[in-house]
C-alpha positions as CSV (number, residue, x, y, z in Angstrom):
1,X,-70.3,-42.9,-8.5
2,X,-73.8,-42.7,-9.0
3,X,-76.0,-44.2,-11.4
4,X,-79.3,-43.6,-12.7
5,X,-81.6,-46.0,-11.6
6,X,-81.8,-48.7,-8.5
7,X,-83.1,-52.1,-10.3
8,X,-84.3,-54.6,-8.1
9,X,-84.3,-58.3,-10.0
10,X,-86.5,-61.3,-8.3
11,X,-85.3,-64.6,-9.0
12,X,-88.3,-66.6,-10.5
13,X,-88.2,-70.3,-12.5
14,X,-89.2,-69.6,-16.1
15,X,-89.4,-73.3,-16.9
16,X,-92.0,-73.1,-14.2
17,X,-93.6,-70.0,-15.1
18,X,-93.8,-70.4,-18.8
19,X,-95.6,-73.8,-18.2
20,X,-98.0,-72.5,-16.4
21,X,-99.3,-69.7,-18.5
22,X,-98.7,-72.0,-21.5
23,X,-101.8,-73.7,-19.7
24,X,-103.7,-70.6,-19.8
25,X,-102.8,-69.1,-16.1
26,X,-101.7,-65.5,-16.1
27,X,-100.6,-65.7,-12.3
28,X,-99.4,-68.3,-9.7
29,X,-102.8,-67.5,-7.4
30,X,-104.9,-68.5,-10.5
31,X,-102.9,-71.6,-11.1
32,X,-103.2,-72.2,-7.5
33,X,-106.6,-71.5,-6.9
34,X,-107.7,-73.9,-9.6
35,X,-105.8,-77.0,-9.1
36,X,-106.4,-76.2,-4.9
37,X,-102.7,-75.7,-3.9
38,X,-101.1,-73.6,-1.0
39,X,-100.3,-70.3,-2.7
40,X,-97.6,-69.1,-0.7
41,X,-95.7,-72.7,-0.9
42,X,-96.1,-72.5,-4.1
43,X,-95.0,-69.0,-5.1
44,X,-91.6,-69.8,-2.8
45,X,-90.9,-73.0,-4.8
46,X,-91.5,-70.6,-8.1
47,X,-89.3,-67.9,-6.7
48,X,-87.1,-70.9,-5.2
49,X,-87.0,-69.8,-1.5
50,X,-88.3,-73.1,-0.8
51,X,-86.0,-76.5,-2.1
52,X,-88.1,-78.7,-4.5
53,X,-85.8,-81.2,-3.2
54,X,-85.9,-82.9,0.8
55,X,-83.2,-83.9,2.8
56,X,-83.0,-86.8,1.0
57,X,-82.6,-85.7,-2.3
58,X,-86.0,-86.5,-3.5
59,X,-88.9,-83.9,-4.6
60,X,-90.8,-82.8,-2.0
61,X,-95.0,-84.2,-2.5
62,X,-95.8,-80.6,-2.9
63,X,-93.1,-80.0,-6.4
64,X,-94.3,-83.9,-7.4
65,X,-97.8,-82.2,-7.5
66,X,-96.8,-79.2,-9.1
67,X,-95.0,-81.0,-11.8
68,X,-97.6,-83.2,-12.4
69,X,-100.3,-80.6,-12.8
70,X,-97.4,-78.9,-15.7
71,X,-97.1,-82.2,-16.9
72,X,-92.9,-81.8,-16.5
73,X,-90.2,-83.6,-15.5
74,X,-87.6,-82.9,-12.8
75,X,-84.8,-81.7,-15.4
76,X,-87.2,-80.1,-17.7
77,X,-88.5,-77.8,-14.3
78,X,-85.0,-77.0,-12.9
79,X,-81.8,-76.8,-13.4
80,X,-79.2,-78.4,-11.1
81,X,-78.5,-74.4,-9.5
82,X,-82.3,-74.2,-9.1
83,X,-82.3,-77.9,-7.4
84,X,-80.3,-76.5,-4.5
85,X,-83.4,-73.2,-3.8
86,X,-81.6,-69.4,-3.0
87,X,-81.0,-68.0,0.0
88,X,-81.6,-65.0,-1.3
89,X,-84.5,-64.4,-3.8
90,X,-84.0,-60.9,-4.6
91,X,-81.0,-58.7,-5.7
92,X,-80.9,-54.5,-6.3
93,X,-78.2,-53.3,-8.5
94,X,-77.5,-49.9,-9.6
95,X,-77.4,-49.3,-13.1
96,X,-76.9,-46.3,-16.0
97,X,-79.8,-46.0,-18.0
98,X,-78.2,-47.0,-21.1
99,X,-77.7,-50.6,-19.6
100,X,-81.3,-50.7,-18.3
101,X,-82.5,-50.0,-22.3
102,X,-80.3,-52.8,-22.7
103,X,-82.0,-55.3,-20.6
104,X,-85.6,-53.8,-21.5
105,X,-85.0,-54.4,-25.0
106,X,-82.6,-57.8,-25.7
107,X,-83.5,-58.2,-28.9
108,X,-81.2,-55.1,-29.8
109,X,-78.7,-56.0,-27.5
110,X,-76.5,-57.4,-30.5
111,X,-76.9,-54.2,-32.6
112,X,-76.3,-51.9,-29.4
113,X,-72.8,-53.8,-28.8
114,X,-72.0,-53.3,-32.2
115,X,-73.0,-49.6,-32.6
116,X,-71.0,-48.7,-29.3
117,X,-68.2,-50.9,-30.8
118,X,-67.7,-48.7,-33.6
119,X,-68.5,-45.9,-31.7
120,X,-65.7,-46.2,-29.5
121,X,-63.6,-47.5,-31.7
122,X,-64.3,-43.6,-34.2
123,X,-63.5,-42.2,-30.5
124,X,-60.1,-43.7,-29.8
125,X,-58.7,-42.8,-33.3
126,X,-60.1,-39.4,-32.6
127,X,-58.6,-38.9,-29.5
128,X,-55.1,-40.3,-30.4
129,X,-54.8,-37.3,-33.2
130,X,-54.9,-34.7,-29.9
131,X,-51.7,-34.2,-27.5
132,X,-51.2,-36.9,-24.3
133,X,-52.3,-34.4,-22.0
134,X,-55.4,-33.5,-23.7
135,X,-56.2,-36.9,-24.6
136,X,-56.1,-37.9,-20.9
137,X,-58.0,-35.2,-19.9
138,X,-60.8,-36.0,-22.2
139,X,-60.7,-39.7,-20.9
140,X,-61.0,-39.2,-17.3
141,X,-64.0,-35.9,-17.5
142,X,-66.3,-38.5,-19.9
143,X,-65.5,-42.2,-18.4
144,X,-63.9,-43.6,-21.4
145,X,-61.9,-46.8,-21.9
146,X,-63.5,-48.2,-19.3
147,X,-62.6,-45.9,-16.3
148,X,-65.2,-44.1,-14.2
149,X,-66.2,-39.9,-15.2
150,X,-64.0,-37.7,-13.1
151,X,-64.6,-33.6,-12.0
152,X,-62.8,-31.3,-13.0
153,X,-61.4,-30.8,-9.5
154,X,-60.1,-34.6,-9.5
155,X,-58.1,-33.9,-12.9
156,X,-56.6,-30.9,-11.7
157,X,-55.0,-33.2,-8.9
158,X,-54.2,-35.5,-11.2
159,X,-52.3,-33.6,-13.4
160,X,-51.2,-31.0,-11.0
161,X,-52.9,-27.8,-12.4
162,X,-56.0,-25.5,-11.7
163,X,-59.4,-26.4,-12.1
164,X,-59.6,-23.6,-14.6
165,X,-56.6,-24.8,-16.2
166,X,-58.3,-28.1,-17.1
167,X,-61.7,-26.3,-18.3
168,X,-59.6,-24.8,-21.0
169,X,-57.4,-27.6,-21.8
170,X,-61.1,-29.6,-22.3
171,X,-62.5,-26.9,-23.9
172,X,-59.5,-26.8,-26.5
173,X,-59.5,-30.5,-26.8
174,X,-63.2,-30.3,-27.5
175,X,-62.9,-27.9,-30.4
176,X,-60.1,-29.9,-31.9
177,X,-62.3,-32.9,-32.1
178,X,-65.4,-31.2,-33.6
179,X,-64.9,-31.1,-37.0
180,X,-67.7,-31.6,-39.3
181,X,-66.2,-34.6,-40.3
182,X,-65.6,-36.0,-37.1
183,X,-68.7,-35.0,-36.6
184,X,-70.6,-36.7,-39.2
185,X,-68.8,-40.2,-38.4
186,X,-69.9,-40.0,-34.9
187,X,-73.6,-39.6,-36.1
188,X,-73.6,-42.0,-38.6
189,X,-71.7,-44.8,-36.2
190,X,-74.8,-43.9,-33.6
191,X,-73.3,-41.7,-30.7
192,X,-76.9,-40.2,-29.8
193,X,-78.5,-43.7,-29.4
194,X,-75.2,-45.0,-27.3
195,X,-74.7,-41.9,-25.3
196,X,-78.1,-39.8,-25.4
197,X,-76.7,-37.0,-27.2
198,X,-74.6,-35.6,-30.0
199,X,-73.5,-32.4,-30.7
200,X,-73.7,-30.9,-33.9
201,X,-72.0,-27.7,-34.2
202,X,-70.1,-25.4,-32.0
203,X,-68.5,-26.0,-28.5
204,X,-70.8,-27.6,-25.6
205,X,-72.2,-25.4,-23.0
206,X,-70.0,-26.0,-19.8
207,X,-73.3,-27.6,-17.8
208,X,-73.0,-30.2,-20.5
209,X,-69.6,-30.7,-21.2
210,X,-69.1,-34.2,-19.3
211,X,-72.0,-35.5,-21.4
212,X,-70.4,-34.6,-24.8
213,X,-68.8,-37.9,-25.7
């Protein structure tokens, strides 16, 4: 299924980092430059593609500078994980954009989980007041409970009917659930902000109907 954006994450040692600018350094090549350190053995030991640690299990003379230039001990710059360096110092993930507003703004991450909480929880007891079959239907075409969107096409096959049969089965489900009241609870609980849209009156267009709920 696809998603809406590709987001590539960089590991990089935030005990390092924020000592460093807590000096007054907005970039590793400015720390660097300053205190006369290699800048790309540096940057790896930052991004931990390098080990701070030798084969023996002791800091390597170039971490033992950098820790004494941050003024840091070995446990205060990394973490037993971060002892052992990455193979890999970069990841790509695909993501919906919903979960990208997520990470781009934490400090609502605890009111989003909430709001989609009793979102989905005004959703279930919506849908459980509509017969099986259209209940399912409604499910599988908009991704809830947990389970990925489906076409229309893949519903149909599912349930053994016509494509067409399942547009008006989704089309009759949808009019059942818009009530003004149902509605209003929806709004209030914060659909738009956890889906991207609500709907306030009438049946959805059919280009839009897998982005209703």
């Amino acid at each position: 299924m696809n998603k809406d954006y590709r987001l590539k994450v960089t590991i990089r040692n935030d005990r390092l980092l924020t000592a460093m600018e807590n000096m007054g350094f907005e970039s590793v090549a400015q720390f660097t430059q300053t205190h006369g350190l290699n800048y790309q053995r540096t940057g790896e030991i930052f991004n931990g593609k390098i080990k701070p640690l030798n084969n023996k299990g002791e800091l390597t003379s170039h971490t033992k500078e950098i820790l004494s230039i941050l003024n840091l001990e070995t446990d205060e710059a990394f973490t037993e994980r971060q002892l052992k360096g990455f193979v890999k110092t970069s990841f790509e993930k695909r993501i919906k954009e919903k979960d990208l507003l997520k990470l781009a703004d934490p400090l609502k991450n605890h009111e989003f989980l909430l709001m989609e909480k009793d979102v989905n929880k005004i959703l279930s007891e919506m849908l459980s007041e509509l017969p099986p079959r259209y209940e399912k239907v409604v499910r599988m075409i908009n991704g809830l409970g947990g389970q990925p969107t489906r076409p229309f096409w893949y519903v149909g096959g599912e349930l053994k009917v016509t494509v067409e049969r399942v547009r008006q089965i989704y089309l009759k489900a949808l009019r059942k659930l818009s009530t003004t009241s149902n509605l209003e609870k929806l709004k209030n609980a914060g659909i738009k902000d956890i889906y991207g849209i609500f709907k306030n009156k009438g049946v959805v267009r059919e280009q839009k109907e897998r982005n209703l709920l």
